[in-house]
C-alpha positions as CSV (number, residue, x, y, z in Angstrom):
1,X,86.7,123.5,109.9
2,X,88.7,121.7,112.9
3,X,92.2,123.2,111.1
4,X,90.1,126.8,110.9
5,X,88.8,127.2,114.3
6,X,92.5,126.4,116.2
7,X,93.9,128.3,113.8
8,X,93.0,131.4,114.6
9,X,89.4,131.9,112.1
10,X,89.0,130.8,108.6
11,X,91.9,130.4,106.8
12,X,92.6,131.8,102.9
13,X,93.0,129.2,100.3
14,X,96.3,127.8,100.5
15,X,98.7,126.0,97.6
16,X,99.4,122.7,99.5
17,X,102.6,122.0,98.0
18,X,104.0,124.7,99.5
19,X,103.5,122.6,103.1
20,X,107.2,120.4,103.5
21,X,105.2,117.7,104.7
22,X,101.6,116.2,104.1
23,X,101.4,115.1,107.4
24,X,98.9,116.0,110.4
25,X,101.3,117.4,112.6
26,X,103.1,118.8,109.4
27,X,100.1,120.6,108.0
28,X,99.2,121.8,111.5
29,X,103.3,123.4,111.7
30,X,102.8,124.8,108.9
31,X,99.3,126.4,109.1
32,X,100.4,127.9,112.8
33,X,103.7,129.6,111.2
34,X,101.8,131.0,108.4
35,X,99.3,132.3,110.3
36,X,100.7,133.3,113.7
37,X,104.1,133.0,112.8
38,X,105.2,130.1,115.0
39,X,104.8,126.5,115.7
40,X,101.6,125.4,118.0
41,X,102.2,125.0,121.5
42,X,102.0,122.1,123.1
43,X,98.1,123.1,124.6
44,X,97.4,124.0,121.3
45,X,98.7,120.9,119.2
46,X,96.6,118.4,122.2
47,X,93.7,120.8,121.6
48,X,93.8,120.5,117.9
49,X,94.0,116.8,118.4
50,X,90.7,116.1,120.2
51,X,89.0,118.5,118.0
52,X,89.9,116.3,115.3
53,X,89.3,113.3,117.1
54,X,86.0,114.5,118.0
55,X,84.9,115.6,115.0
56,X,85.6,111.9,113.3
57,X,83.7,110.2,115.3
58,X,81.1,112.4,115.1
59,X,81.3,111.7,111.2
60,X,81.7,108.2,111.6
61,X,78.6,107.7,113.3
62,X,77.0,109.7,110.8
63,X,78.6,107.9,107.6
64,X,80.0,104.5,108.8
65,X,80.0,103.5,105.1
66,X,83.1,106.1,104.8
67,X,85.3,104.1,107.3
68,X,85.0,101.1,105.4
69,X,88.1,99.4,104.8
70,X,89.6,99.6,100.7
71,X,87.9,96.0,99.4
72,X,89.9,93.4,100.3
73,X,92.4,94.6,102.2
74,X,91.2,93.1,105.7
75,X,91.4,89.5,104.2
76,X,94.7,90.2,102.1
77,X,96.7,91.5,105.5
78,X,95.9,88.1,106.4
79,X,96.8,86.3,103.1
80,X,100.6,88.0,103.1
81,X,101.2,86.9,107.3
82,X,99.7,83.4,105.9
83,X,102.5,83.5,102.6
84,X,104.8,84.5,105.0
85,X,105.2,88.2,104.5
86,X,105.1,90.7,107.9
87,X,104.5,94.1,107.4
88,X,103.8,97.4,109.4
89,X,101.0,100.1,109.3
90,X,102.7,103.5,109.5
91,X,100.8,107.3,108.4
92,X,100.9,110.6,108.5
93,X,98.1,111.1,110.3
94,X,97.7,111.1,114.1
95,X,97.9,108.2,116.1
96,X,94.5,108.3,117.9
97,X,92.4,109.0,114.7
98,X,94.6,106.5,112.7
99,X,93.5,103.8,115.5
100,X,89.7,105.3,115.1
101,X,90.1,104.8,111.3
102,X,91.7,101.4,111.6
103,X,89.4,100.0,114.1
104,X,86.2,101.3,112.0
105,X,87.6,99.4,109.3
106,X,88.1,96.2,110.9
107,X,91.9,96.4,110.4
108,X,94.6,95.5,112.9
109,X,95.4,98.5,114.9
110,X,99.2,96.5,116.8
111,X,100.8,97.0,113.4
112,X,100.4,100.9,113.5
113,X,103.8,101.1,114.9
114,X,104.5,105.3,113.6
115,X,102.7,108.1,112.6
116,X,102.6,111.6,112.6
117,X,103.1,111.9,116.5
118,X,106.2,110.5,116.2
119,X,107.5,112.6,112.7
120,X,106.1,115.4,110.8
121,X,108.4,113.9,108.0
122,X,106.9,110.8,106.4
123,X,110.3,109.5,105.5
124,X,111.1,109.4,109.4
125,X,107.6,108.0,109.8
126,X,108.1,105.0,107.5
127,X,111.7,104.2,108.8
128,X,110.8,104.5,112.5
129,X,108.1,101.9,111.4
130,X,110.4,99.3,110.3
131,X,112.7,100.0,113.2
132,X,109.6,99.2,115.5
133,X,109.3,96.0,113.6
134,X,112.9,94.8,113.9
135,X,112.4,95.7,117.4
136,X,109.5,93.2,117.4
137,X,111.3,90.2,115.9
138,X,109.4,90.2,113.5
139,X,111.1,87.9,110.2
140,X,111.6,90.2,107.1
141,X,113.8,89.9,103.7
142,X,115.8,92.6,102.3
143,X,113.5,94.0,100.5
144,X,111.0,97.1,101.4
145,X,107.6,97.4,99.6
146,X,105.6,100.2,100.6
147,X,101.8,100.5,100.0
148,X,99.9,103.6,100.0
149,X,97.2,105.7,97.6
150,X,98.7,109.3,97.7
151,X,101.3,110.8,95.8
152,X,103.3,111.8,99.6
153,X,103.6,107.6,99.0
154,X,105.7,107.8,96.1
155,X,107.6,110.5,97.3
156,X,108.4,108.9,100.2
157,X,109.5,105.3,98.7
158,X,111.2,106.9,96.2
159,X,113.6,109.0,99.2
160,X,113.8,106.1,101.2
161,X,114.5,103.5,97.8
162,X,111.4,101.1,98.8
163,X,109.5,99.6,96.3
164,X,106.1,100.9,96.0
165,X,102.3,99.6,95.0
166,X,99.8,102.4,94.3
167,X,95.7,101.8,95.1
168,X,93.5,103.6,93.2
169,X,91.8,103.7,89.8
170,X,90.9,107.0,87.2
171,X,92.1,110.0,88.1
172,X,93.9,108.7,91.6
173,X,95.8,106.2,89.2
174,X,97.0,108.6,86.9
175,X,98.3,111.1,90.1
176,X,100.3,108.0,91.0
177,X,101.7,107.0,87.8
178,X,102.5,110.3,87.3
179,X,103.9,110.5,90.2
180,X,106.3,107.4,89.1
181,X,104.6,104.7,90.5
182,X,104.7,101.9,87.8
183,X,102.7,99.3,89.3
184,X,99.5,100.1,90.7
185,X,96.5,98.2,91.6
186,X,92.7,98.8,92.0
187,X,92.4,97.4,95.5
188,X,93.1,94.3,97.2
189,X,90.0,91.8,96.2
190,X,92.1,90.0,93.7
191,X,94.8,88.3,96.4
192,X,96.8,87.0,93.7
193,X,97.2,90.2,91.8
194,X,97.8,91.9,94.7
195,X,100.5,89.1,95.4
196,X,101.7,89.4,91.9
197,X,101.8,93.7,92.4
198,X,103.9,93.6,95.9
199,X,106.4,90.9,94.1
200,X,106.8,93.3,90.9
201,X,107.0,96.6,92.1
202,X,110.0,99.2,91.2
203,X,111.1,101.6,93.3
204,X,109.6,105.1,91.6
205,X,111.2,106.3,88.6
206,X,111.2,109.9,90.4
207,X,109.9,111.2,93.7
């Protein structure tokens, strides 16, 4: 509805694949060149972007039990700085809703360190992220693991050659595997088999 009403009116059902990247800012692009035949302006983009804003709050403080964090995954973030793993919290989605989301959640909202304000292009998303954390001094190894629950995820690690971990179960699983993930996890309760996941995964078969 947000998407509809700064979009000029309701908008006809739309193949989302088509979009070059699943992104806020991305989708937005993408929506304003197919339906005004440009990109947003400025005005329009910041106008979007408190819509939006507005409108999850509004939901949150009608369905706080939607802004619940994925079980586990508050107390696992601090199992893997405790093991002696760092890591970064980069999306697709804006920064200011991804801060609402995180801080509904109870998740650490210093480690979002990209999103889709800096990118419309995940891959540029993810690697800005782990610039800002090099930038931070922050100790990592070699080796790139990226988390995530959507199919953009394996897309992504599989362009930028990152390991990857899928969340979800049913049919969210068998998007990801399909997707080539090849080791996926339910969610994060079991710290040990999360442990065991990060420490396993491939990068994606295909992407």
């Amino acid at each position: 509805a947000v998407t509809a009403a700064h979009r000029g009116g309701p908008l006809a059902a739309v193949a989302w694949n088509e979009c070059p990247h699943i992104t806020d800012t991305g989708i937005s692009a993408w929506l304003s060149a197919r339906h005004r035949g440009r990109d947003p302006s400025p005005d329009e983009s910041e106008a979007f972007a408190v819509a939006f804003e507005s409108a999850l709050r509004a939901e949150w403080r009608r369905s706080p039990d939607r802004f619940r964090a994925m079980p586990g995954a508050v107390a696992f973030l601090s199992h893997l700085s405790g093991i002696g793993g760092t890591y970064a919290i980069a999306t697709g989605g804006l920064g200011r809703t991804a801060r609402l989301k995180l801080s509904a959640a109870g998740l650490p909202t210093d480690r979002l360190l990209a999103s889709s304000d800096d990118s419309r292009a995940r891959v540029e998303i993810f690697s800005l992220a782990m610039t800002r954390l090099d930038e931070l001094n922050q100790p990592r190894g070699p080796r790139m693991v990226l988390v995530g629950d959507g199919v953009w995820d394996v897309h992504t690690a599989a362009r930028l050659g990152w390991a990857f971990v899928g969340v979800g179960s049913g049919e969210r699983a068998a998007r990801l595997r399909a997707a080539g993930a090849s080791v996926i996890i339910p969610h994060f309760d079991d710290k040990s088999a999360a442990t065991t996941a990060i420490r396993q995964a491939a990068v994606p078969r295909a992407g």
